[in-house]
C-alpha positions in Angstrom: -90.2 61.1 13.0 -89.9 57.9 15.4 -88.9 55.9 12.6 -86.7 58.3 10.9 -84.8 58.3 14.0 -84.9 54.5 14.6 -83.4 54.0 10.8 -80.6 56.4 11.9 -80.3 54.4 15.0 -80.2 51.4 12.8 -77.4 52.8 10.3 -75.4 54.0 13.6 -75.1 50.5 15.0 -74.4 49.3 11.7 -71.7 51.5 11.4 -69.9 50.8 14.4 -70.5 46.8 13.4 -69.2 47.3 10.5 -66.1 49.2 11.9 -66.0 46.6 14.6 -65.4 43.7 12.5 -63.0 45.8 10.3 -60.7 46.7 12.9 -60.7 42.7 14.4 -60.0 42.6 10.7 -57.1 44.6 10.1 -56.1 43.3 13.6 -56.2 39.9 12.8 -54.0 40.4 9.4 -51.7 42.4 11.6 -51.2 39.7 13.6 -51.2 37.2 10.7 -48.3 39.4 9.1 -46.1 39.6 12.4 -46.5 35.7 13.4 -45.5 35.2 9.4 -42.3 37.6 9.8 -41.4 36.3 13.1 -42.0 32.4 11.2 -39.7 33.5 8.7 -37.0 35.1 10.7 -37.5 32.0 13.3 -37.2 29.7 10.3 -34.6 31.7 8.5 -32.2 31.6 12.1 -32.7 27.5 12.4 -31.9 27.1 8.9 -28.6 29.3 9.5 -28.4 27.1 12.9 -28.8 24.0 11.0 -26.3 25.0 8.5 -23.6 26.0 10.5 -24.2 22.5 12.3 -23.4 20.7 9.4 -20.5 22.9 8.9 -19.4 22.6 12.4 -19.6 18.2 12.1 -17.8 18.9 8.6 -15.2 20.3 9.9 -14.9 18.1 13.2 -15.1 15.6 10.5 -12.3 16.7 8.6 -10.0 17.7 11.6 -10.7 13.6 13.2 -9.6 12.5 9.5 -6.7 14.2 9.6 -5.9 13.5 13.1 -6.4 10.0 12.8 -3.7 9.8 9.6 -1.1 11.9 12.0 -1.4 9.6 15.3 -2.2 6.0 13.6 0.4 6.8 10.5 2.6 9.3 10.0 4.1 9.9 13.3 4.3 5.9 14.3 6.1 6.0 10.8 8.0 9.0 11.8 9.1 7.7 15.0 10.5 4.6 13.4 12.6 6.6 10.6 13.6 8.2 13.8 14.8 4.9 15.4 16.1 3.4 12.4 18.1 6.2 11.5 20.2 6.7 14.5 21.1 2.8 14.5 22.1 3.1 11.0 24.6 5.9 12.1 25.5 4.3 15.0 26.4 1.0 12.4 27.9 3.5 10.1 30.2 5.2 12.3 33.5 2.5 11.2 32.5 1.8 7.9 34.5 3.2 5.0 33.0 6.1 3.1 31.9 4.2 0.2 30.3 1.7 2.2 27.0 0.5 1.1 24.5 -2.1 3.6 23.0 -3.8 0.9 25.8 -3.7 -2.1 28.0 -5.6 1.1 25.6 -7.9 2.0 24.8 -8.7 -1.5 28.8 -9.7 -2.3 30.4 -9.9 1.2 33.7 -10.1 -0.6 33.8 -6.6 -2.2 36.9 -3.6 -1.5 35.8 0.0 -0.4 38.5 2.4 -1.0 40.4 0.1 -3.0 41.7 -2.4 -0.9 39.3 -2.6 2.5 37.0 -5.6 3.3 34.7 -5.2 5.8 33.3 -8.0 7.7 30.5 -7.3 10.0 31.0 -7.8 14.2 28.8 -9.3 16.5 27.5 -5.7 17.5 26.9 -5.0 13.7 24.9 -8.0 13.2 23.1 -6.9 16.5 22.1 -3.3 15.3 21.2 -4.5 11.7 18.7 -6.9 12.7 17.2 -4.4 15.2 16.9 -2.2 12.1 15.1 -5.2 10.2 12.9 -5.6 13.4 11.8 -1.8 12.9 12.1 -2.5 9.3 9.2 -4.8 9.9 7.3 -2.3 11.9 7.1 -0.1 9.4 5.8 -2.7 7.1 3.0 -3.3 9.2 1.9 0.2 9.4 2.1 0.4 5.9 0.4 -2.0 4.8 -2.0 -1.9 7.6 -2.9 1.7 7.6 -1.8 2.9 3.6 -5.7 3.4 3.3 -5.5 6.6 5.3 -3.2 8.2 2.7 -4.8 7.1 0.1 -5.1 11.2 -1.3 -1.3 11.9 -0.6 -0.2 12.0 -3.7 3.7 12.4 -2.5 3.5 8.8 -1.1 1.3 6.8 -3.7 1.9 8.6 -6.9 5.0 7.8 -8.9 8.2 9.0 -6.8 10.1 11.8 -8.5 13.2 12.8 -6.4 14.2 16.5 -5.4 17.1 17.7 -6.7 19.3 17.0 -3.6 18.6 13.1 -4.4 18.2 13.1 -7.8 21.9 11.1 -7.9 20.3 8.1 -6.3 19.7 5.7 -9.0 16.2 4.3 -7.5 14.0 1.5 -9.4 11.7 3.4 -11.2 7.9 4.0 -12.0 7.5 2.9 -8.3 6.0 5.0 -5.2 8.0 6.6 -2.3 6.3 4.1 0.0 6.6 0.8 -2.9 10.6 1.6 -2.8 11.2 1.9 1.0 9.3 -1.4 1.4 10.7 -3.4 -1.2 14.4 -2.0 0.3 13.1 -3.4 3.3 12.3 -6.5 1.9 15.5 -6.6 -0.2 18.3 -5.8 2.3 16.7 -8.5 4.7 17.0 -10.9 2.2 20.8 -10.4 1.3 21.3 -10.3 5.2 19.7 -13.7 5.4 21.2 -15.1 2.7 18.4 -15.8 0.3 19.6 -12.6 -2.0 23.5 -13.2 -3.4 25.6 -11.2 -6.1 23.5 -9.3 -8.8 24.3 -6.2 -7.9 23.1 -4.1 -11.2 19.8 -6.0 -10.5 19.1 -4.6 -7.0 20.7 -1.5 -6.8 17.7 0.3 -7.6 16.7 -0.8 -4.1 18.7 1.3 -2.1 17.0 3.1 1.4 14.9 6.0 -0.2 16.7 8.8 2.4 13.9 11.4 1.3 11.0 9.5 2.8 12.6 11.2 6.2 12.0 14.7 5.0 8.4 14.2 3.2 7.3 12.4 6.5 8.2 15.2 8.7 6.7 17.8 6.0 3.5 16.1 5.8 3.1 16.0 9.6 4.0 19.8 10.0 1.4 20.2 7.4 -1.4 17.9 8.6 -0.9 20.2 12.2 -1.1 23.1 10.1 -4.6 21.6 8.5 -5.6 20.8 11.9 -4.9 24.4 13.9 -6.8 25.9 10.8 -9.8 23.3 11.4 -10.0 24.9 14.8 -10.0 28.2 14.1 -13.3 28.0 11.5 -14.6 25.5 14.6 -14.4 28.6 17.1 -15.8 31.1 14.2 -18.7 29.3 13.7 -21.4 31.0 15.8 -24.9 29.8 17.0 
């Protein structure tokens, strides 16, 4: 009888051993289970963190690249279209109609409206060589800075007019940029006196009066790109 009741004894403590080191068991795996769902939410939330931080440089990226072409290029190069523009008008203002800079400085001798010479005053003189001077400027920004633009396709592709200036004859198979430098280069030569008669030859080298209108397009649209850069800057979350 003793030892029937020390075997149940036994089997009793076994038991609760048993059911012991299956609960830590089950416990343990529970706990394996939660620290591997929190790991992979933990991991899944840095790797959304880390994602939307290279978005978040991307796009500050992006909106310095496109900042950096509107403050170092096309707004210098607006400002001295700008410039050059009202001193052309101002130089303009008693000139006959038909009056051409570069066809008059390339034949000095030549009659607008039939019978009119024009000969240029000291204040004429004085406003065109202020324009070359700016003229210059523009050069240097050009040819400094063109690699910023390198993906504008309206300045270093082949320049096809719009309809409103599809009258000018320009030089062709050259870019928007290649024509307003080489007129540049052109009209200061004939004011100098190294470029004489030939007119045929250079009239293809007149001022390229669009470049005006695709600068101040591409800067409205470079803002544009740059307001929309902030926007998915602010949407991006943490």
């Amino acid at each position: 009888m003793f030892l029937l009741v020390l075997f149940q004894e036994e089997n009793s403590f076994l038991d609760d051993t048993i059911i012991t080191a299956i609960i830590g068991l089950i416990g343990t795996m529970v706990a394996l289970i939660v620290t591997t769902i929190v790991n992979i939410i933990t991991s899944n939330k840095l790797l959304k963190n880390n994602n939307n931080l290279i978005r978040r440089n991307d796009l500050i990226e992006e909106k310095r690249r496109l900042e950096k072409k509107l403050n170092e290029f096309y707004i210098p190069l607006r400002h001295h279209l700008e410039n050059s523009k009202t001193l052309f008008k101002i130089f303009q203002k008693d000139k006959p109609q038909n009056f051409r800079t570069l066809t008059h400085l390339l034949d000095p001798r030549k009659l607008y409206d039939g019978s009119v010479q024009v000969e240029l005053s000291k204040n004429d003189k004085a406003l065109l060589e202020r324009i070359f001077a700016i003229g210059t400027e523009m050069e240097e920004i050009i040819y400094q800075l063109g690699y910023l633009i390198g993906d504008d396709k309206e300045f270093v592709k082949k320049y096809k007019p719009r309809e409103k200036y599809a009258h000018i004859q320009y030089e062709k198979d050259m870019t928007l940029l290649s024509l307003l430098v080489s007129h540049l280069t052109v009209i200061r030569m004939a004011y100098n006196q190294d470029l004489s008669g030939q007119l045929d030859k250079f009239q293809g080298f007149v001022f390229p009066n669009e470049i005006n209108v695709r600068v101040e397009e591409k800067i409205s649209e470079l803002e544009g790109q740059v307001k929309r850069c902030d926007k998915k800057i602010e949407k991006i979350l943490f």
